[in-house]
TORDOBA-221719 format. One record per residue (C-alpha): residue number from 1; residue in one letter; x, y, z. Coordinates in steps of 0.02 Angstrom, whole numbers, plus 50000, padded with zeros to 5 digits. Layout:
# residues N
+------+------+-------+-------+-------+
! resi ! resn !    xx !    yy !    zz !
+------+------+-------+-------+-------+
!  NUM !    a !     X !     Y !     Z !
...
+------+------+-------+-------+-------+
***
This chain:
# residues 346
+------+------+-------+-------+-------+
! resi ! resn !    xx !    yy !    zz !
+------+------+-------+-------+-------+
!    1 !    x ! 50370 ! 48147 ! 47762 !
!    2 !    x ! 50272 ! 48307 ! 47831 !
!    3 !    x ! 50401 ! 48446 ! 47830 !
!    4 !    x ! 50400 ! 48556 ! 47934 !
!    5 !    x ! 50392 ! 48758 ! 47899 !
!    6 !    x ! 50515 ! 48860 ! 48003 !
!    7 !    x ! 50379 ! 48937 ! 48076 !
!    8 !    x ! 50337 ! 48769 ! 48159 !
!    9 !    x ! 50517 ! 48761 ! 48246 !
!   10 !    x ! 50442 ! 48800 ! 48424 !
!   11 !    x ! 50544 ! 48714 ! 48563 !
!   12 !    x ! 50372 ! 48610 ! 48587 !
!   13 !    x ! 50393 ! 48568 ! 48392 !
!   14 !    x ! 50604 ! 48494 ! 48443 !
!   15 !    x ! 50552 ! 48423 ! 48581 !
!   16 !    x ! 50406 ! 48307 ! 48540 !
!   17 !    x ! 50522 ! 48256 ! 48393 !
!   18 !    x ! 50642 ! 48217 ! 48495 !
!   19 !    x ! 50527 ! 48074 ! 48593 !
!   20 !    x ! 50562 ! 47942 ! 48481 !
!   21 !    x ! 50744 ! 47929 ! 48522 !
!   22 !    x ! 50721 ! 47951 ! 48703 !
!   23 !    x ! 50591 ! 47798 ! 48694 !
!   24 !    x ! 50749 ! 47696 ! 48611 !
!   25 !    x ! 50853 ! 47772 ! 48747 !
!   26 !    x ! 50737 ! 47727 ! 48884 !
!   27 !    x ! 50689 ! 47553 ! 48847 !
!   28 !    x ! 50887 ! 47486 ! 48819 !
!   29 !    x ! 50937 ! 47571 ! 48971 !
!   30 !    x ! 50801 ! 47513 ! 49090 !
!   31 !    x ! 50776 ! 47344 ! 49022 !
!   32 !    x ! 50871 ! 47265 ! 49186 !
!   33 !    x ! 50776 ! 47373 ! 49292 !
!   34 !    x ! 50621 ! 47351 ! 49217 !
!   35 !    x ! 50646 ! 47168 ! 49245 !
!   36 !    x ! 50705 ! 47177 ! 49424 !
!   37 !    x ! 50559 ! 47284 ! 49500 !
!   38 !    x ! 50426 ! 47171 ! 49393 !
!   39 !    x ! 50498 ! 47021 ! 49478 !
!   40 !    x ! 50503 ! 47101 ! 49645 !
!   41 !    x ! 50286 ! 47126 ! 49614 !
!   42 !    x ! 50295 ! 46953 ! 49544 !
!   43 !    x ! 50351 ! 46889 ! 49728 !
!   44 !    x ! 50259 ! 47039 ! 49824 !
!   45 !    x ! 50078 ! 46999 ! 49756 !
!   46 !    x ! 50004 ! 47178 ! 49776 !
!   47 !    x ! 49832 ! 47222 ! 49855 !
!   48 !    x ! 49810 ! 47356 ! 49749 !
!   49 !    x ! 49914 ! 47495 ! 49651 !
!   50 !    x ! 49888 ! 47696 ! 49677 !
!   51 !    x ! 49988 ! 47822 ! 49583 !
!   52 !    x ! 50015 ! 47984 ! 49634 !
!   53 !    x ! 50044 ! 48132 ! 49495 !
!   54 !    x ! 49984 ! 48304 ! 49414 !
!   55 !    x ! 49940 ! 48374 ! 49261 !
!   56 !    x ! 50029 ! 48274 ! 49108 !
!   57 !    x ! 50102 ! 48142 ! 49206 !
!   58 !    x ! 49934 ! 48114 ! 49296 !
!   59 !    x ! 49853 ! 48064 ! 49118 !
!   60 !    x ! 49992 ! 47943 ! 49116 !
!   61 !    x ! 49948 ! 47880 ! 49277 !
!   62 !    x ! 49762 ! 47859 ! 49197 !
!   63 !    x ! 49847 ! 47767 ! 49069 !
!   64 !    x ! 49942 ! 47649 ! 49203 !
!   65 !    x ! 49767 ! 47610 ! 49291 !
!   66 !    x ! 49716 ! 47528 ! 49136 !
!   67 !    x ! 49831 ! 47449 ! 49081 !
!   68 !    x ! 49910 ! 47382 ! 49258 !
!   69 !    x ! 49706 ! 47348 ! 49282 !
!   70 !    x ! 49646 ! 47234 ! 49126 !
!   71 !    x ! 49832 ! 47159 ! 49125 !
!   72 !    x ! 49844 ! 47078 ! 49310 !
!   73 !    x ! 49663 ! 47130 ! 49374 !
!   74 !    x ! 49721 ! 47244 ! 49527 !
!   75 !    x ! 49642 ! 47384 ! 49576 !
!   76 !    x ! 49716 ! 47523 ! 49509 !
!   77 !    x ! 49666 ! 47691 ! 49570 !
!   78 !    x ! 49729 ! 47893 ! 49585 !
!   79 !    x ! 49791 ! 47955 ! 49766 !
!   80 !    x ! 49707 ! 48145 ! 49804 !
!   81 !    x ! 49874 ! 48221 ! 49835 !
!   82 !    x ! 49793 ! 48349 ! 49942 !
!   83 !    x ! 49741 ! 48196 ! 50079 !
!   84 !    x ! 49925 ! 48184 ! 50130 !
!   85 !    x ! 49990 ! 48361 ! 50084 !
!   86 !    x ! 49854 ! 48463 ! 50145 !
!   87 !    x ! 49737 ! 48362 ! 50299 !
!   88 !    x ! 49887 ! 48258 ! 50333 !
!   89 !    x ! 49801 ! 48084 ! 50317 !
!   90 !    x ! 49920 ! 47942 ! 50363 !
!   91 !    x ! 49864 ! 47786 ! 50238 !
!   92 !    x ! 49864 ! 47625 ! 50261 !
!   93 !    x ! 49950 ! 47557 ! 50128 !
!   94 !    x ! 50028 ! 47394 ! 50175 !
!   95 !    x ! 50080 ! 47277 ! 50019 !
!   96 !    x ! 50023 ! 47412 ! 49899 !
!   97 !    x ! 50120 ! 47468 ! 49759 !
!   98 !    x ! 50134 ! 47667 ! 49753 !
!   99 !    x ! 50181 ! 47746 ! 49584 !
!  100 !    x ! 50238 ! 47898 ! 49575 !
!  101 !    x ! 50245 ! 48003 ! 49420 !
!  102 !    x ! 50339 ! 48167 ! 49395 !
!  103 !    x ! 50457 ! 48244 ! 49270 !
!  104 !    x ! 50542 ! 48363 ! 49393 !
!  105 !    x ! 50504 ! 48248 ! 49542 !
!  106 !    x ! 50515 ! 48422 ! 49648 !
!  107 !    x ! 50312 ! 48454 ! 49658 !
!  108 !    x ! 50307 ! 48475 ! 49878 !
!  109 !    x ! 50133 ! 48408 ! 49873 !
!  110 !    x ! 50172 ! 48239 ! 49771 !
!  111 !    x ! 50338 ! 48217 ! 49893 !
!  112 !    x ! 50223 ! 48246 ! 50063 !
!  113 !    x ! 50115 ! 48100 ! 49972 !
!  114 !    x ! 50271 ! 47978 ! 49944 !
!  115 !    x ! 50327 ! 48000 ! 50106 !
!  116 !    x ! 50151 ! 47965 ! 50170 !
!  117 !    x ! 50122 ! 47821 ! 50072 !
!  118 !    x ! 50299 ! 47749 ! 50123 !
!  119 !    x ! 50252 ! 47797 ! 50321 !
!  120 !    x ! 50096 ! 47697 ! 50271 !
!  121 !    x ! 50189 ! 47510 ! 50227 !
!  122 !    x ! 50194 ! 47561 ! 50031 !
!  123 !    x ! 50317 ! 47507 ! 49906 !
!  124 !    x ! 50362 ! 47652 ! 49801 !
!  125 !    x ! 50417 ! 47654 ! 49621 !
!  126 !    x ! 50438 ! 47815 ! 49545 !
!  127 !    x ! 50412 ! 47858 ! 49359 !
!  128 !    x ! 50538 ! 48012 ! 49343 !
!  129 !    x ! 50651 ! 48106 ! 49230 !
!  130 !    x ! 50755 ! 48191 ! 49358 !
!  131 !    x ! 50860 ! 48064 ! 49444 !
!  132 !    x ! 50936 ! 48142 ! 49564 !
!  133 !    x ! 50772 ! 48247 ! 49614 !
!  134 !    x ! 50724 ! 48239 ! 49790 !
!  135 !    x ! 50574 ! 48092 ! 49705 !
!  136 !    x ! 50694 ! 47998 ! 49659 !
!  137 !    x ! 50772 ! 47980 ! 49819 !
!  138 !    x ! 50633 ! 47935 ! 49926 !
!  139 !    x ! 50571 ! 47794 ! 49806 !
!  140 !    x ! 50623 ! 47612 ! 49849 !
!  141 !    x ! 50641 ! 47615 ! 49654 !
!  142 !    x ! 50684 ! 47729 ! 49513 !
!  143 !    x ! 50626 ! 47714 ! 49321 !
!  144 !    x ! 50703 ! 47858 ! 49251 !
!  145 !    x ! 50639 ! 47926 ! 49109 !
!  146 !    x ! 50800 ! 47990 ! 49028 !
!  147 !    x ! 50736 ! 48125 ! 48906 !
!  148 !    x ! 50862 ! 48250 ! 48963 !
!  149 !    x ! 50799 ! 48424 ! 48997 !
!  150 !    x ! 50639 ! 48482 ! 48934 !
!  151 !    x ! 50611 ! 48667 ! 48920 !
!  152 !    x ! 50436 ! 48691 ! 48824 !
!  153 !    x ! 50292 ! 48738 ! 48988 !
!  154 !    x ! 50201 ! 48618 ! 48858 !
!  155 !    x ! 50274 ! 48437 ! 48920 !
!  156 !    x ! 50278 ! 48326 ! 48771 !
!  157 !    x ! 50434 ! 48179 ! 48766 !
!  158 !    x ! 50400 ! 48172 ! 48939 !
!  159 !    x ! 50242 ! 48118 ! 48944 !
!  160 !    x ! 50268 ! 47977 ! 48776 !
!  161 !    x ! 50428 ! 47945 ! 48869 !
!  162 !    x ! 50328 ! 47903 ! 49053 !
!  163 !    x ! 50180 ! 47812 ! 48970 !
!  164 !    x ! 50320 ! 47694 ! 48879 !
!  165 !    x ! 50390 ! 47667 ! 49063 !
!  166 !    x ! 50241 ! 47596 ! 49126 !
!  167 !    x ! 50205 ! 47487 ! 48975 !
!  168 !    x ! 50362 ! 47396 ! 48990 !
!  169 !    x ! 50349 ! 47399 ! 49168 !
!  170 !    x ! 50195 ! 47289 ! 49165 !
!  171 !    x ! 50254 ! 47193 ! 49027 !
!  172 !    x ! 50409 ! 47161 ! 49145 !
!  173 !    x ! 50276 ! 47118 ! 49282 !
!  174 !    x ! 50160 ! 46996 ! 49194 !
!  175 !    x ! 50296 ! 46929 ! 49081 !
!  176 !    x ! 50184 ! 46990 ! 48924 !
!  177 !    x ! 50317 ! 46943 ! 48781 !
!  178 !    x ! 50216 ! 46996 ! 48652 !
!  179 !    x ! 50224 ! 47157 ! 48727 !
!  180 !    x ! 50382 ! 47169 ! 48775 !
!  181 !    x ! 50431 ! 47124 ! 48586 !
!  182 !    x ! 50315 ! 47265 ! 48512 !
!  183 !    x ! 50383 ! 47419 ! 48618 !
!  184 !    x ! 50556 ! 47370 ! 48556 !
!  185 !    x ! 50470 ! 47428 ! 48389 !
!  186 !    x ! 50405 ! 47563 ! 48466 !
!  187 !    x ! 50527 ! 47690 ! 48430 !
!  188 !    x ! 50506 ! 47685 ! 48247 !
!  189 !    x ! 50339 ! 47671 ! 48259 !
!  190 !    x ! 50336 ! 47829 ! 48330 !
!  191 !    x ! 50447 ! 47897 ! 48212 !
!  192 !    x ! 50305 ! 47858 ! 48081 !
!  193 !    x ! 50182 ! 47931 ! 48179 !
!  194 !    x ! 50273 ! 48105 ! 48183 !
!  195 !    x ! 50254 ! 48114 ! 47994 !
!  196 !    x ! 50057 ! 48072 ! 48003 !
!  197 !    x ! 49978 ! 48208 ! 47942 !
!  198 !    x ! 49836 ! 48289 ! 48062 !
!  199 !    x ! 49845 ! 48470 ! 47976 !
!  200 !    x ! 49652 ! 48465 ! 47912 !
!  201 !    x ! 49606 ! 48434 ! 48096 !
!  202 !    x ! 49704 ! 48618 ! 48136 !
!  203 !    x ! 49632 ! 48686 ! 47995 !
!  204 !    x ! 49447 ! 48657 ! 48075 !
!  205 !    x ! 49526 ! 48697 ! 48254 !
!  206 !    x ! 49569 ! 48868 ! 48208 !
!  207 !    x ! 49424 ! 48967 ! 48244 !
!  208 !    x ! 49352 ! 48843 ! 48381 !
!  209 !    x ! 49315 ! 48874 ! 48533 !
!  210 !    x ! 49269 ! 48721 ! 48646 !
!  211 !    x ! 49266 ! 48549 ! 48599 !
!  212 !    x ! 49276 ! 48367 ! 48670 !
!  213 !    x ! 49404 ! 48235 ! 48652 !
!  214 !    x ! 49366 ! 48060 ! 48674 !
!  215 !    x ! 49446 ! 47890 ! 48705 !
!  216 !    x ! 49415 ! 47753 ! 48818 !
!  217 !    x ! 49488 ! 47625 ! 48894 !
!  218 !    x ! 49691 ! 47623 ! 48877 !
!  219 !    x ! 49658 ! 47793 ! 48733 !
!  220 !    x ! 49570 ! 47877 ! 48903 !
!  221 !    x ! 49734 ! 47973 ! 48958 !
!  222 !    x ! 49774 ! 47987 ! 48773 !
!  223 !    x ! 49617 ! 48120 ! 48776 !
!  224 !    x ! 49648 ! 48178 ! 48947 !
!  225 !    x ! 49822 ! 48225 ! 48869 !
!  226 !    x ! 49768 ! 48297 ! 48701 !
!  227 !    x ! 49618 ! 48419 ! 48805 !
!  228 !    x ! 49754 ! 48482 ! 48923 !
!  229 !    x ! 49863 ! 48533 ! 48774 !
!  230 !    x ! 49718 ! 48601 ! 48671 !
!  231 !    x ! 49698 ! 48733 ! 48857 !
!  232 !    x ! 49845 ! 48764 ! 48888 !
!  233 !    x ! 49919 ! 48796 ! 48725 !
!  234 !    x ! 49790 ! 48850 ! 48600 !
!  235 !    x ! 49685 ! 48954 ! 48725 !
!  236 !    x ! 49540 ! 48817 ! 48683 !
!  237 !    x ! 49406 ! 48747 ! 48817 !
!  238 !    x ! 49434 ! 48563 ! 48774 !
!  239 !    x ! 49353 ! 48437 ! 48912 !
!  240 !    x ! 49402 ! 48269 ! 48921 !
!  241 !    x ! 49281 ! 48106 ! 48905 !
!  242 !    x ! 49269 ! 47939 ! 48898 !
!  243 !    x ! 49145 ! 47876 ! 48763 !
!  244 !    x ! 49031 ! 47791 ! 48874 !
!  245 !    x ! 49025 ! 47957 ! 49000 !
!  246 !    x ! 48976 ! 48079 ! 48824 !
!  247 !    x ! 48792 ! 48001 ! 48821 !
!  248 !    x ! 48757 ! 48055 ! 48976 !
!  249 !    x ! 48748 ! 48244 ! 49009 !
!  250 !    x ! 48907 ! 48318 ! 48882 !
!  251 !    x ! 48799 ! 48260 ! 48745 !
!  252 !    x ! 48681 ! 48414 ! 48795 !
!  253 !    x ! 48839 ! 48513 ! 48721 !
!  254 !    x ! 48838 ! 48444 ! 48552 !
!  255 !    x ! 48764 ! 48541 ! 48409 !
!  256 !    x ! 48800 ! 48581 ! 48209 !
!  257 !    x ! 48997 ! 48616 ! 48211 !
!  258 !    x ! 49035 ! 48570 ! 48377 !
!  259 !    x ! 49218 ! 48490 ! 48373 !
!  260 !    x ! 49257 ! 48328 ! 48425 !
!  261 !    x ! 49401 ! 48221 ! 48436 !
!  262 !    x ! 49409 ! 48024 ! 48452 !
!  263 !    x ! 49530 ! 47912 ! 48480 !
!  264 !    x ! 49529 ! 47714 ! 48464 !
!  265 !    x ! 49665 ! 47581 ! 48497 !
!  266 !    x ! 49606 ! 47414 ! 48405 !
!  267 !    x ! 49540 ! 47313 ! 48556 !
!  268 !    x ! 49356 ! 47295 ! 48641 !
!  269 !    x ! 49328 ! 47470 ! 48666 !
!  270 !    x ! 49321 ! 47514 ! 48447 !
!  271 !    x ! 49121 ! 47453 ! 48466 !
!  272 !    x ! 49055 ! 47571 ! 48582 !
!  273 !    x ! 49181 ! 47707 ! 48503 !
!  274 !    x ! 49115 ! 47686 ! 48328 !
!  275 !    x ! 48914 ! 47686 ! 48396 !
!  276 !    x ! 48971 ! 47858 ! 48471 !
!  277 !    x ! 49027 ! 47954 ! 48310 !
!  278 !    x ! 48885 ! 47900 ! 48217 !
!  279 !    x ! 48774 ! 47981 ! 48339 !
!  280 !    x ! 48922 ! 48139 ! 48326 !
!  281 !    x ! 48897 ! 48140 ! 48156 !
!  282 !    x ! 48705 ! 48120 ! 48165 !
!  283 !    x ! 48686 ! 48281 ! 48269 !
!  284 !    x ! 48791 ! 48387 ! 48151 !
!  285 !    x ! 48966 ! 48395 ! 48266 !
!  286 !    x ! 49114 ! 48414 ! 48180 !
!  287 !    x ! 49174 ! 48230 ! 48213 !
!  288 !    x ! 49356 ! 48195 ! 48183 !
!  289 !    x ! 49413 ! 48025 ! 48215 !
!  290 !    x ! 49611 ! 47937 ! 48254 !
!  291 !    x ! 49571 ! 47736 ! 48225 !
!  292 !    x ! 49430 ! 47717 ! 48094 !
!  293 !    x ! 49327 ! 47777 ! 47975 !
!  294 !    x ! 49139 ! 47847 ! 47991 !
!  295 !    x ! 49040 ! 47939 ! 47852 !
!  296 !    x ! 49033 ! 48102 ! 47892 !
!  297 !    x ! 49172 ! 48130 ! 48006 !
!  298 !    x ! 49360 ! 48157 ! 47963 !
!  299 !    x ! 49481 ! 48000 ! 47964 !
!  300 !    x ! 49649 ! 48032 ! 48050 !
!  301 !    x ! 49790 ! 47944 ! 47991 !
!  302 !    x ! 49874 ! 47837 ! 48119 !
!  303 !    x ! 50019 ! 47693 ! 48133 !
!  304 !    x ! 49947 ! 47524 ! 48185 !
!  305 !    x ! 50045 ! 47437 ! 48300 !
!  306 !    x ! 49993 ! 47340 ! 48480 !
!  307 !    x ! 49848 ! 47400 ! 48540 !
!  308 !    x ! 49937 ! 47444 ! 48713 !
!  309 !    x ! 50045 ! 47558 ! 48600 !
!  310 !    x ! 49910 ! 47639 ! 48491 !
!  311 !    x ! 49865 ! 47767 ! 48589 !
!  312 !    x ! 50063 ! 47830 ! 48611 !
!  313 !    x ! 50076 ! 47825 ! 48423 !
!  314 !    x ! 49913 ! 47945 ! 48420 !
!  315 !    x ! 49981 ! 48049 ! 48541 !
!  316 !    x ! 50141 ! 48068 ! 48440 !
!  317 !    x ! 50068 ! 48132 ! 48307 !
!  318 !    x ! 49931 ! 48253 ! 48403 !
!  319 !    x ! 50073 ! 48353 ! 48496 !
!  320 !    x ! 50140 ! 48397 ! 48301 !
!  321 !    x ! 49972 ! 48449 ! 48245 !
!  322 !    x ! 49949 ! 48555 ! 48425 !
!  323 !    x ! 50087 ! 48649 ! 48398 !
!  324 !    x ! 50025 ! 48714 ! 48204 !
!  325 !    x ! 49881 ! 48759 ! 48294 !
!  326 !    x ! 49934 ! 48846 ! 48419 !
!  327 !    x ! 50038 ! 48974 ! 48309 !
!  328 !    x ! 49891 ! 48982 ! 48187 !
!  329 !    x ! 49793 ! 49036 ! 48337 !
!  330 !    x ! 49906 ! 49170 ! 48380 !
!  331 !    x ! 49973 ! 49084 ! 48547 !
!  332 !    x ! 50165 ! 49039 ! 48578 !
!  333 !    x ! 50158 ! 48848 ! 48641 !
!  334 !    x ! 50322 ! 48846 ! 48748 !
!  335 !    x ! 50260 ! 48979 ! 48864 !
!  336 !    x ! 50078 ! 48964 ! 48906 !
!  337 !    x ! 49997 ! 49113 ! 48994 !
!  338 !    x ! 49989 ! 49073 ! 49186 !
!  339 !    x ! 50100 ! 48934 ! 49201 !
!  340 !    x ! 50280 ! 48877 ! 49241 !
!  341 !    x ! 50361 ! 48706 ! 49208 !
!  342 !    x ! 50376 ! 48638 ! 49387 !
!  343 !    x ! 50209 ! 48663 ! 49498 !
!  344 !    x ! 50245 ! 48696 ! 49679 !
!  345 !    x ! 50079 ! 48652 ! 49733 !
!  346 !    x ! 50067 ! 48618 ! 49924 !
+------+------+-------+-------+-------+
***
């Protein structure tokens, strides 16, 4: 086990340790509604599925497209909150499945949305730790998220906790046992993943200052997720691809020393992944890779597991090596410069 100096003991640092347990928590307390709202899209047959969130919980909603996408083959795409919140655009959204994801469920722009979509024939599902927020009770259904309040700025167990939702929501849905069986292993899984030890990758982060992080495929929100925390709690300009988007012009960027990170889950996307950091490593960037190993680059230790849950497990493990980094870098991860925990964007 990685301990942990008492230096590390941000609220960030408790809280991201704490995700494990509210993944156990989650998935015995939702299992029956998990169940009844992927029977209800069993019978209902959606068109298509758009989800509606911000900032952490709207790399979880990248996450949901694909997986709800290569899983059932529906069109899976992200509402511009602004269309309903700001011109007041009534959709058309008959036999649709809106999810919503929030961890306050308060934002006013993502509530003028729900009660859009709903005006518009939708069937709403929200994704939300608060459930008795004003979300919650505008949804036809409610998965809470049940990981109890979170104080960090920085949100960590609620964004494991909300991509763990939607995986055993669609497993629930397309009646994926094999699934369903791994994220009941899940929670110790995660628990493994907590003691992987990134530290060499905050060691090179220290003195950085930009770098990419790449994923693709189901690990897409995964790096979405990491290059939000890398901003907003080390200070660090950290942009967000997916491997196949890099070749085109980020790879202009890329020089001797310039950092990047990749992530791969074990499924079809590893290829194109692994073709990527050799040309990384070819040019000189400081390549540091979570899935396999190139020459060159630096191996992350991970926790194998279902390649739905791989990129969870990674993510684990990335919010313990974030918050080293920020301190090293002189910043104080539960309250970022600029920002507050709920966003009343209108």
């Amino acid at each position: 086990m990685v301990a942990a100096p008492a230096a590390h003991l941000t609220q960030m640092f408790l809280e991201a340790a704490e995700a494990p347990d509210v993944v156990a928590r989650q998935l015995s307390s939702n299992n029956a509604q998990a169940k009844t709202i992927g029977a209800r899209l069993r019978k209902m047959k959606p068109r298509a599925v758009v989800t509606g969130a911000r900032g952490s919980s709207d790399n979880a909603a990248t996450y949901a497209k694909y997986l709800i996408e290569t899983k059932t083959g529906i069109i899976t795409s992200s509402t511009g909150l602004s269309v309903a919140s700001v011109y007041a655009t009534q959709p058309k959204l008959d036999d649709v499945l809106f999810l919503a994801i929030s961890q306050s469920g308060k934002s006013p722009d993502l509530l003028a949305t729900v009660q859009s979509a709903k005006a518009g024939g939708a069937y709403v599902v929200a994704v939300v730790n608060d459930s008795a927020s004003p979300l919650a009770a505008l949804a036809d259904d409610v998965l809470p998220l049940l990981a109890m309040a979170e104080s960090s700025v920085a949100a960590t167990k609620t964004y494991l906790a909300s991509v763990c939702a939607i995986a055993d929501l669609v497993a629930e849905w397309t009646e994926d046992h094999a699934l369903a069986a791994a994220l009941q292993e899940l929670p110790d899984l995660m628990r493994a993943a907590w003691d992987c030890d990134w530290s060499e990758a905050a060691t090179r982060l220290t003195p950085a200052r930009d770098l990419y992080t790449i994923g693709r495929g189901l690990g897409f929100g995964a790096a979405q997720e990491m290059a939000l925390k890398f901003k907003e709690t080390c200070g660090l300009h950290a942009e967000a691809f997916s491997s196949a988007e890099v070749r085109h012009g980020p790879m202009a960027l890329v020089k001797k020393g310039f950092p990047a990170v990749l992530l791969s889950q074990r499924d079809e996307t590893r290829p194109g992944l692994q073709d990527l950091a050799a040309k990384l490593v070819a040019t000189g960037s400081d390549v540091m890779i979570a899935g396999f190993v190139q020459a060159g680059a630096l191996s992350l230790p991970v926790v194998a597991a279902h390649p739905v849950l791989e990129p969870i497990l990674m993510t684990q493990s990335f919010y313990r090596m974030v918050d080293s980094l920020a301190l090293a870098r002189g910043f104080d991860p539960d309250r970022p410069p600029n920002l507050n925990k709920i966003t009343e964007t209108r």
